[in-house]
C-alpha positions in Angstrom: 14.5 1.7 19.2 13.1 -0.7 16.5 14.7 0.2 12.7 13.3 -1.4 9.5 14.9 -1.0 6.3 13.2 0.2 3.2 13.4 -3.6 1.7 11.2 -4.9 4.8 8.9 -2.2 4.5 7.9 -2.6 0.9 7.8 -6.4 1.7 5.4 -5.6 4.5 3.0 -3.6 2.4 3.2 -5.3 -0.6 5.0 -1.8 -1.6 6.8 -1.1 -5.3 10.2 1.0 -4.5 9.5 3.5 -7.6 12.5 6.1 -6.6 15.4 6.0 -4.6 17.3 3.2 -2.1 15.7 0.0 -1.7 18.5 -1.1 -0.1 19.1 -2.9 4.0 21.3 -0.3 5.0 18.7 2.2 4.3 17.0 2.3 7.9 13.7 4.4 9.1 13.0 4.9 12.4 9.8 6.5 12.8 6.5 7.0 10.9 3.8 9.3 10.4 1.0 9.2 8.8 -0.9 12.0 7.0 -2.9 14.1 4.1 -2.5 17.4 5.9 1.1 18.4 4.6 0.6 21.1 7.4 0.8 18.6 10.2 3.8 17.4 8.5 6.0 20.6 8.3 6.1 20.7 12.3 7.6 17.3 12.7 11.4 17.1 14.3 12.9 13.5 13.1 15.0 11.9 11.7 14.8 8.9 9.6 11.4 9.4 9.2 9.0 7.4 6.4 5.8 9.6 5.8 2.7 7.8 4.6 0.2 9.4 2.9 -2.2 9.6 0.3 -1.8 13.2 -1.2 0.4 12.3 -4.3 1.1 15.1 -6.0 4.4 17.6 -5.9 3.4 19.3 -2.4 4.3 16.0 -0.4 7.7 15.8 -2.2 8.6 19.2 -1.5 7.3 19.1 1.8 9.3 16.1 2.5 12.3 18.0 1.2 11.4 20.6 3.1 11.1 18.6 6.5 13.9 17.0 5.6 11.9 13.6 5.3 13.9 10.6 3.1 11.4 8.3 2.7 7.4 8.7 1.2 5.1 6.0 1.0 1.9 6.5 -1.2 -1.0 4.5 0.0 -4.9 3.9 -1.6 -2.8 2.8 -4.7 -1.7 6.6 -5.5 1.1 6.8 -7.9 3.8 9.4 -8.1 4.1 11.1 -11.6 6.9 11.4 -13.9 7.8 15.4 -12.0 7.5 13.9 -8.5 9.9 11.1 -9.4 12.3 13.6 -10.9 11.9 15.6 -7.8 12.4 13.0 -5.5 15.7 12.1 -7.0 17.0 15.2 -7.0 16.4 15.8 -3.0 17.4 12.0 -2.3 13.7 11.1 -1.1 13.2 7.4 -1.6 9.5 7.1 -2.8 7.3 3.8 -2.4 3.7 3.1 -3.5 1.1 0.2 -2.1 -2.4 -0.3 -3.2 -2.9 -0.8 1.2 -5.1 1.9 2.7 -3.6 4.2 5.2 -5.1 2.6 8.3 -4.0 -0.9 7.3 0.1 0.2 6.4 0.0 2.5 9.5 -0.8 -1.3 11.5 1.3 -3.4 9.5 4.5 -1.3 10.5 3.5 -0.5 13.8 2.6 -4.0 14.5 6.3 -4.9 12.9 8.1 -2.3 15.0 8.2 1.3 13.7 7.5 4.0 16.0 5.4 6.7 15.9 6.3 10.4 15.7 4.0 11.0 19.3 
């Protein structure tokens, strides 16, 4: 299975590392992509990178709550000052790009990452 560290995927998608490791040893496995944090709760993986566009609180505690390291804000959505503090305290590496959804779901597909299903 195909890994890409968190430097390769903010290089990628053009992607600012706001919170957490940026480093090579960092490696994600598997992505999903969503807004419904619902869809999200019932996923079973690990290193996982969520993409999504809902930036606010909810998708850092679901992450924490699914146990999901790694966020990545699409459509140019920014993570406040809470959801940074937040993300550091659960270890949840956060990355924004001003890429839509569609077009960072294809990027890292196309370079390797797998989907969920």
């Amino acid at each position: 299975m195909a890994s890409i560290s968190i430097g390769t995927i903010a290089e990628l998608t053009s992607a600012k590392v706001v919170c957490g490791n940026k480093g090579k040893s960092c490696l994600v496995e598997k992505a999903f992509s969503s807004d419904l944090m619902s869809d999200v709760l019932r996923l079973e993986s690990e290193n996982l990178l969520l993409i999504t566009g809902l930036a606010n609180l909810q998708a850092v505690r679901t992450a924490e709550m699914a146990d999901i390291s790694y966020i990545l804000f699409v459509r140019g959505k920014q993570a406040t000052p809470e959801m940074v503090a937040l993300a550091k305290e659960n270890g949840i590496t956060i990355l924004e790009t001003g890429y839509s959804l569609y077009k960072t779901s294809g990027i890292l597909y196309s370079a390797g990452l797998k989907p969920v299903f």
